[in-house]
C-alpha positions as CSV (number, residue, x, y, z in Angstrom):
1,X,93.7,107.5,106.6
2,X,91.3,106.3,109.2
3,X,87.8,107.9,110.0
4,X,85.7,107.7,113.0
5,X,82.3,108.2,113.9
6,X,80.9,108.3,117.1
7,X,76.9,106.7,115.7
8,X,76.7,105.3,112.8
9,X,72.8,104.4,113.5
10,X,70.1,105.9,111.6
11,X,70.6,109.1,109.3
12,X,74.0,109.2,110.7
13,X,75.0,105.9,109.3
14,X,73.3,106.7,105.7
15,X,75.6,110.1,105.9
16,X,78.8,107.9,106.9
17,X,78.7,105.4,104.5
18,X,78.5,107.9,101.5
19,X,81.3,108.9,102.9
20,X,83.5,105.9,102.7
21,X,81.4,104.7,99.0
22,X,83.5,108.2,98.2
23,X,86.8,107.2,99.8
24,X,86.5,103.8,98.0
25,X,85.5,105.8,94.9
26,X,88.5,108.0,95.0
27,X,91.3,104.9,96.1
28,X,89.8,103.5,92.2
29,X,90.3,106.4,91.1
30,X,93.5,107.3,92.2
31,X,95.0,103.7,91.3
32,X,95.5,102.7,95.7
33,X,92.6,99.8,94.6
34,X,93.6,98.8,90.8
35,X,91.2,97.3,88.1
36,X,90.9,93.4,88.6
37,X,92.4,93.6,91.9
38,X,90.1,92.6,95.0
39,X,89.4,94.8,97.4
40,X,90.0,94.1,101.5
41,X,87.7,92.5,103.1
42,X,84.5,93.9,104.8
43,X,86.4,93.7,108.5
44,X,89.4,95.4,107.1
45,X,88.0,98.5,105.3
46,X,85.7,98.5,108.5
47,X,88.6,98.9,110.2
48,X,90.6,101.6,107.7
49,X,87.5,103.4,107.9
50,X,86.5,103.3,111.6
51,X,83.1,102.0,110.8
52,X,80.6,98.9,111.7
53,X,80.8,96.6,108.9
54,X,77.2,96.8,107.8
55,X,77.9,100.4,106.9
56,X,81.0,99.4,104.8
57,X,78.5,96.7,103.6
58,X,76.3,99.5,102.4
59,X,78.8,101.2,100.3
60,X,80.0,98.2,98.8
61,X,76.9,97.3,97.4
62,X,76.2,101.0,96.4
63,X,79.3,100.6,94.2
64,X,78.6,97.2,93.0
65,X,75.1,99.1,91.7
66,X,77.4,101.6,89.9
67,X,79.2,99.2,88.1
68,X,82.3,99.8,90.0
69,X,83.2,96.9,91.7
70,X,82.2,93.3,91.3
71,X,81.1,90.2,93.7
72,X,83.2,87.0,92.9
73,X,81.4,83.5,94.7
74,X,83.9,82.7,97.7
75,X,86.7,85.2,97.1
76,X,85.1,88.5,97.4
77,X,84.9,92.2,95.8
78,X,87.0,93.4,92.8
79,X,87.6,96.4,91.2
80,X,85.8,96.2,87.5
81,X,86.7,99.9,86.4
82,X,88.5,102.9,87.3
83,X,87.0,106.4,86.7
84,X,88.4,109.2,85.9
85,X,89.8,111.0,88.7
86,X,88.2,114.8,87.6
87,X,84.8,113.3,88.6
88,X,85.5,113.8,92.4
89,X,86.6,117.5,91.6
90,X,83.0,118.2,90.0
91,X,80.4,117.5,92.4
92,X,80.9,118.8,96.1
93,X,82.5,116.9,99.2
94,X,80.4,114.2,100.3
95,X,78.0,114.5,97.7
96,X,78.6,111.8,95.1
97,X,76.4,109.1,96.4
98,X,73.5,111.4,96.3
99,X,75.0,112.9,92.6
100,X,74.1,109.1,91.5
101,X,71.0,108.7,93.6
102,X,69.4,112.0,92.3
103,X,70.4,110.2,88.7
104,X,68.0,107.3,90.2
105,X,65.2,109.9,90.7
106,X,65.6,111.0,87.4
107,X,65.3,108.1,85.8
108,X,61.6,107.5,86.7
109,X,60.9,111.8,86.5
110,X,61.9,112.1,83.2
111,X,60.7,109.0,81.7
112,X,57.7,110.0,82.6
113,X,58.0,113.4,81.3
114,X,59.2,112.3,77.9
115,X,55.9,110.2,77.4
116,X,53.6,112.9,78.5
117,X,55.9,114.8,76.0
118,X,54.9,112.5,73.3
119,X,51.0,112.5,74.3
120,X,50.5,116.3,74.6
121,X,53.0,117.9,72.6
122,X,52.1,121.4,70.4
123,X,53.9,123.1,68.0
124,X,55.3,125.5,69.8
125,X,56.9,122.7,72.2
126,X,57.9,120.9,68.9
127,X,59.8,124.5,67.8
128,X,61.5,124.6,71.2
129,X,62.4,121.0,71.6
130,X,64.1,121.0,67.9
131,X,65.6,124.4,68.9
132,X,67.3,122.7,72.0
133,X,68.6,119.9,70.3
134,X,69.9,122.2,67.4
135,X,72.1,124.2,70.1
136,X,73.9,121.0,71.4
137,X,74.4,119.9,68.0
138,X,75.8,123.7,67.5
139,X,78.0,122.9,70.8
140,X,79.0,119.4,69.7
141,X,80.3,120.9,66.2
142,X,82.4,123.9,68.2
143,X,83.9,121.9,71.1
144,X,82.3,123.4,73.7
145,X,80.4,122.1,77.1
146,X,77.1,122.3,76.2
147,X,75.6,121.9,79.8
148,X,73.1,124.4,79.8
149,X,72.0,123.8,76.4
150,X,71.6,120.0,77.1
151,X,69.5,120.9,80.3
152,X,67.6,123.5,78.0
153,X,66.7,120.2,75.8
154,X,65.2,118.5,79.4
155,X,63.6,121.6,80.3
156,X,62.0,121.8,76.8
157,X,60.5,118.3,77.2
158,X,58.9,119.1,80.7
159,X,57.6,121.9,79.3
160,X,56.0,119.9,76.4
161,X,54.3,117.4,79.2
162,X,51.4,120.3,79.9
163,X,51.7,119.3,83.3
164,X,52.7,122.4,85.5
165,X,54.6,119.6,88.2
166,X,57.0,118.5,85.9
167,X,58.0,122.3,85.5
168,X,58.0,123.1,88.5
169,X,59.9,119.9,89.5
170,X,63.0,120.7,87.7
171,X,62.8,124.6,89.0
172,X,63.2,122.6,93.0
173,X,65.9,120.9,91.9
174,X,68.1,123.0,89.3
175,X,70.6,123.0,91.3
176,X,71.3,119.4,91.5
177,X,70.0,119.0,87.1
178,X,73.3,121.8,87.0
179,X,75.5,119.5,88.1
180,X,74.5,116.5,86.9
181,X,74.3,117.9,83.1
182,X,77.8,119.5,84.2
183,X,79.5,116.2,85.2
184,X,78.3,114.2,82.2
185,X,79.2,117.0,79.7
186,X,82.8,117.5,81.4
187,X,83.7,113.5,81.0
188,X,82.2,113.7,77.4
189,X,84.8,116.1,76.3
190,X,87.3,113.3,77.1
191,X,85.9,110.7,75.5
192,X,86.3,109.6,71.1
193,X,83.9,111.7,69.2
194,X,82.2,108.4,68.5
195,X,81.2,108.3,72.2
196,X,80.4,111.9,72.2
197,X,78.1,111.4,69.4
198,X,76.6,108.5,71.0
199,X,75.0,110.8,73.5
200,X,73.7,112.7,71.2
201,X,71.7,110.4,69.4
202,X,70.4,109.3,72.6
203,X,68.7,113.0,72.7
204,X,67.9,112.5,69.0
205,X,65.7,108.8,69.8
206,X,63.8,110.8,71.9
207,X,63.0,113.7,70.3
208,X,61.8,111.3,67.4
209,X,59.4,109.0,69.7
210,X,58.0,112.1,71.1
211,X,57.6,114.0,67.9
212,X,55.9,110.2,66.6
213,X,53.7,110.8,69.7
214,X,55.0,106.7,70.2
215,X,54.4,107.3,74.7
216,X,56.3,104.2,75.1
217,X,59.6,104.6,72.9
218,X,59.5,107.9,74.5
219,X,59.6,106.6,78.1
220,X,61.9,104.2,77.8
221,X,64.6,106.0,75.5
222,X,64.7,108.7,78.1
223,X,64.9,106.2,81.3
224,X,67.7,104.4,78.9
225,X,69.7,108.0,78.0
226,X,69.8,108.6,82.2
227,X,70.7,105.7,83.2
228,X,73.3,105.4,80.5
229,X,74.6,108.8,81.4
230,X,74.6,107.9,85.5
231,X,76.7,104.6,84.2
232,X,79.1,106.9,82.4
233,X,80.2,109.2,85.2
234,X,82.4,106.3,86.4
235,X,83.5,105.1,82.6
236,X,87.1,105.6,82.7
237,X,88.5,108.5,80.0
């Protein structure tokens, strides 16, 4: 199916290609691009997709970043993995690029949050972020989702910063933490128990840096357990 768009300068262009990175996202997905096949070249998807080539440019190298496709010397892009096709259904039309840029943004909050964690932690944040991490271990053991109790851990750490910003950061943006915990915990439920426990003991390294006040683990075991989660929303099930 072609699209058109009548500007695809400026804010327009940005909107446009997040639309295509989502049409090429969903042709993986659905099998029309397969794994280890290489995709048409910039001037033809331009040309599926009624749109200049450096905006087809962009999304290509939006979904390089994602892990999805890859950049062979003189014979162009291929597809390196398919994800599973449910991901589309959980995150609102048009919305998926910024889905995976908001995991960017959290990358570098929440890092940040986990070493203030570690610096200025009290006992009652110790009590609540052992509490958190208690309930998705309670999830994990019953089968169940566990969103809201793995955004209760995130929330816990925040609070444990004793920095009101960090707080009130992740009150702005629940809406967009909500789905992002939502996604991730959806696709885990489809993956070996191996893999679901590997999440989990991402949470627990953190929780143990910031409980050994160690700033640094703490940073960088949080920034790792994002990004590792952003990569897994396009690991196929």
């Amino acid at each position: 199916m072609k699209l058109s768009v009548a500007n695809d300068s400026g804010a327009g262009a940005t909107r446009f290609g997040d639309i295509i990175y989502e049409r090429i996202v969903a042709m993986i997905a659905e099998g029309k691009f397969p794994v280890n096949e290489r995709l048409p070249a910039e001037a033809k998807l331009a040309e599926m997709f009624g749109a200049s080539r450096p905006v087809v440019r962009d999304a290509l190298e939006r979904l390089r970043a994602d892990g999805l496709i890859v950049s062979r010397k003189g014979s162009g892009s291929y597809v390196r993995q398919r994800p599973d096709s449910s991901v589309l259904k959980m995150v609102p039309v048009g919305s998926l690029a910024d889905v995976q840029r908001f995991f960017e943004f959290r990358a570098g909050l929440e890092a940040e949050a986990a070493e203030l964690a570690a610096r200025n932690w009290q006992p009652a944040d110790k009590e609540r972020i052992s509490a958190a991490l208690l309930k998705i271990e309670q999830c994990l053991g019953e089968g169940r989702l566990g969103a809201e109790e793995d955004q209760e851990l995130h929330d816990a750490v925040a609070i444990a910063t004793g920095n009101q910003f960090h707080v009130s950061a992740r009150e702005l943006f629940r809406p967009h933490f909500a789905i992002g915990h939502s996604v991730t915990r959806s696709l885990s439920l489809k993956r070996t128990p191996e893999q679901i426990r590997s999440v989990q003991d991402e949470h627990a390294v953190i929780v143990e840096a910031i409980f050994a006040r160690q700033e640094t683990e703490a940073h960088d075991a949080m920034k790792r357990h994002i990004l590792n989660a952003r990569a897994r929303m396009f690991q196929g099930v």
